[in-house]
C-alpha positions in Angstrom: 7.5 -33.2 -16.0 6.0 -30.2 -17.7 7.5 -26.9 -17.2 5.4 -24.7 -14.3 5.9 -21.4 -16.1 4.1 -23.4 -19.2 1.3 -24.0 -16.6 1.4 -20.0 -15.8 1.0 -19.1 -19.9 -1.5 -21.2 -20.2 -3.5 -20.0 -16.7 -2.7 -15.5 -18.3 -4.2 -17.4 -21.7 -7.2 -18.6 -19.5 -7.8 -15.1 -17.8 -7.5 -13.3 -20.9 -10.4 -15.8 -22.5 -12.9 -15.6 -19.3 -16.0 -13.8 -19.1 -14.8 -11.6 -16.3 -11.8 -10.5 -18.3 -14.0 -10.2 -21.4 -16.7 -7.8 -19.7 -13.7 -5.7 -17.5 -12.2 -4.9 -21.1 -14.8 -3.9 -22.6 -16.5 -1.9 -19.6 -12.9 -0.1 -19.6 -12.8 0.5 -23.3 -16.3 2.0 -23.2 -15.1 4.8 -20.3 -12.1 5.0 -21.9 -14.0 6.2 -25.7 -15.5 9.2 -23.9 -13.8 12.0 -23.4 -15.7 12.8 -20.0 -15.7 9.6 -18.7 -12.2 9.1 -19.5 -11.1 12.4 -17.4 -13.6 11.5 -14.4 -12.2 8.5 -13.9 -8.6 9.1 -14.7 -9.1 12.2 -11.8 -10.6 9.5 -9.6 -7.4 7.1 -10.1 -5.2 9.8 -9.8 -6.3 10.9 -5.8 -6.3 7.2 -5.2 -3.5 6.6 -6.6 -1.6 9.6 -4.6 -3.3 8.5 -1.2 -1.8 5.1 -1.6 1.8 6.7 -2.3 1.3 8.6 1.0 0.0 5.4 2.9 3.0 3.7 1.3 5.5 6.1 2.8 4.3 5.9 6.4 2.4 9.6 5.4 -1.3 10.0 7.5 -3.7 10.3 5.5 -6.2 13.1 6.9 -9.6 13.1 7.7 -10.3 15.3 5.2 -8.3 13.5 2.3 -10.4 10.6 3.5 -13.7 12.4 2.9 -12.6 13.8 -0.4 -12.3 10.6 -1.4 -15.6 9.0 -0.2 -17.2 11.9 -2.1 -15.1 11.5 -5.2 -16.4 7.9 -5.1 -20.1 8.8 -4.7 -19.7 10.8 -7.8 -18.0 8.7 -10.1 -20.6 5.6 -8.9 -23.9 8.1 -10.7 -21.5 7.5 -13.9 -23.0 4.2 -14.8 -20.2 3.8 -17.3 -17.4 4.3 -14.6 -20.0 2.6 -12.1 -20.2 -0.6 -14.5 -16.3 -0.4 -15.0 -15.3 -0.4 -11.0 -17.8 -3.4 -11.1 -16.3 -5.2 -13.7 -13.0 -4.4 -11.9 -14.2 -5.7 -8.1 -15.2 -9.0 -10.1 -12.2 -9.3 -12.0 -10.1 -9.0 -8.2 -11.8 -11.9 -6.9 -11.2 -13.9 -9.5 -7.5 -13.0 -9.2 -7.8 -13.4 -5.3 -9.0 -17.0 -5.7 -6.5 -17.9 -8.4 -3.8 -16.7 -6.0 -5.5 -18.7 -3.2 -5.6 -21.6 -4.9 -1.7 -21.6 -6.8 -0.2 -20.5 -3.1 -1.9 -23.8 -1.3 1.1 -26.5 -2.2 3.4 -23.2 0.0 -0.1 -22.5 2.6 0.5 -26.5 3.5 4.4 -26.8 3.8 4.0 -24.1 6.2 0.8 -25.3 7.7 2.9 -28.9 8.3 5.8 -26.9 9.8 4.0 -25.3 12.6 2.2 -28.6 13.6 5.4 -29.7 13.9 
C-alpha cells in the first residue's frame, strides 16, 4: 500500500503545475515588480491582517474599522494589477476549498455513519 504522504507530494506537485497556481504566481509577481503596487497592497494586507488578529482575540471590530476596510478594498480593486491578483487569489481558494472537500470525505462519512447510528 502506497504511502498517503506520497499521495500528498504528489497532490502540492499537482497544485504547483495547474493553471490556477500558474496565473496566481504570476498575477502576484507582476504587483509584487512595482514599487506602488507592491506598497498598496502590502498596506491593504496589513489592515486585514490586524483586523483578523483582533477578531482572533475576541476584540470588536468597530464600525468604523469595518468601513475603513470596505473603502481600502474599493481602492485597491481600480488597481487592475492588485484587482487581477485578489482574482487570481479568490480562484486559487476554491480550488483549495474543493481539494479539502474532497481529501476530508473518507472522515465526512465515518462521521456521517456514526450519527445514523
Amino acid at each position: 500500500m502506497p504511502n498517503i504522504y506520497d499521495y500528498a507530494y504528489d497532490l502540492e506537485k499537482a497544485i504547483r503545475n495547474s493553471d490556477e497556481y500558474k496565473s496566481l504566481r504570476e498575477a502576484f509577481e507582476k504587483v509584487m515588480n512595482d514599487s506602488g503596487s507592491k506598497k498598496m497592497f502590502e498596506n491593504f494586507r496589513n489592515f486585514q491582517t490586524e483586523l483578523q488578529i483582533k477578531q482572533m482575540q475576541g476584540e470588536q471590530i468597530t464600525e468604523e474599522q469595518v468601513k475603513d476596510a470596505q473603502k481600502r478594498y474599493e481602492v485597491i480593486q481600480q488597481h487592475p494589477a492588485i484587482s487581477h491578483l485578489l482574482a487570481m487569489e479568490e480562484r486559487m481558494n476554491v480550488v483549495m476549498a474543493d481539494v479539502s472537500q474532497i481529501v476530508s470525505k473518507p472522515l465526512d462519512e465515518v462521521y456521517r455513519e456514526l450519527e445514523e447510528k
